[in-house]
C-alpha positions, 0 to 999 in steps of 0.5 A, spaced: 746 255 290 744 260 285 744 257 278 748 263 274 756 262 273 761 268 275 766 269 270 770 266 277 766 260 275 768 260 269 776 262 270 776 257 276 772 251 270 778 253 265 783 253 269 780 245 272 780 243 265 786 245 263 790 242 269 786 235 268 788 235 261 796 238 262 798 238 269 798 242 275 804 246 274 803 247 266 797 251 269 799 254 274 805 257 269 799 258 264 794 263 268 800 264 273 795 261 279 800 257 284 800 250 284 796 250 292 790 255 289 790 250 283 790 243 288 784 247 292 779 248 287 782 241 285 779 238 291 773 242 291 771 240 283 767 235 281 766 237 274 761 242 274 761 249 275 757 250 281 762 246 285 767 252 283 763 257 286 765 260 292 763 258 299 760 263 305 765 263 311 760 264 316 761 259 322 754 254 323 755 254 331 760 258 336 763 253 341 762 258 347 755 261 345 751 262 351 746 256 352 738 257 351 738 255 359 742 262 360 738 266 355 732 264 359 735 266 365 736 273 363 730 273 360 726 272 366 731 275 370 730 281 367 722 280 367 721 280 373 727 285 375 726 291 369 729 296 373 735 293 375 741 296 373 747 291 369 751 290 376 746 288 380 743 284 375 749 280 373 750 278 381 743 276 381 744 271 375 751 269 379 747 267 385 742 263 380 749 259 377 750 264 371 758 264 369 759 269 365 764 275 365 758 282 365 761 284 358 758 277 356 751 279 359 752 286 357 752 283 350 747 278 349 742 283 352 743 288 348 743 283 342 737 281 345 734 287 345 733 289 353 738 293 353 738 300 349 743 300 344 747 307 345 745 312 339 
């Protein structure tokens, strides 16, 4: 985490302080913040600025990601078959147990760089 403080850092760190020594509601009315945005940044807070930082939203995993089995499967698939055109490939890889929709396939491959992004 960066080191430096953003002026929300320090907005966050007074807004803290003050609900610490005064209580929720006083605060809320003084920066004119609800009670509930105050209670998050409470429950984030452990005294020091950077825990007032904001965090990244980004997801770590995707529960329906494709599987590193299938990504080697198209992969090879579409070594050994470079000509083969979206449809065919996607029956092929259906009779090798791949259960995607061709959209799914369509996608990965494109973001695996075999299928050429249209410009």
């Amino acid at each position: 985490m960066s080191k430096s403080i953003t002026q929300d850092m320090a907005y966050r760190q007074s807004l803290m302080k003050y609900a610490e020594k005064y209580g929720v509601s006083r605060a809320s009315r003084k920066y004119n913040k609800s009670r509930s945005y105050i209670y998050f940044w409470k429950s984030r807070w452990d005294g020091t600025v950077q825990s007032l930082a904001c965090r990244s939203r980004r997801p770590h995993s995707h529960p329906n990601q494709h599987t590193e089995a299938e990504l080697k499967l198209i992969r090879d698939m579409h070594r050994r078959n470079p000509n083969l055109g979206m449809v065919e490939l996607w029956h092929r890889l259906r009779l090798r147990g791949y259960v995607r929709r061709p959209e799914s396939l369509f996608r990965v491959m494109r973001k695996l760089g075999l299928f050429p992004a249209i410009v």
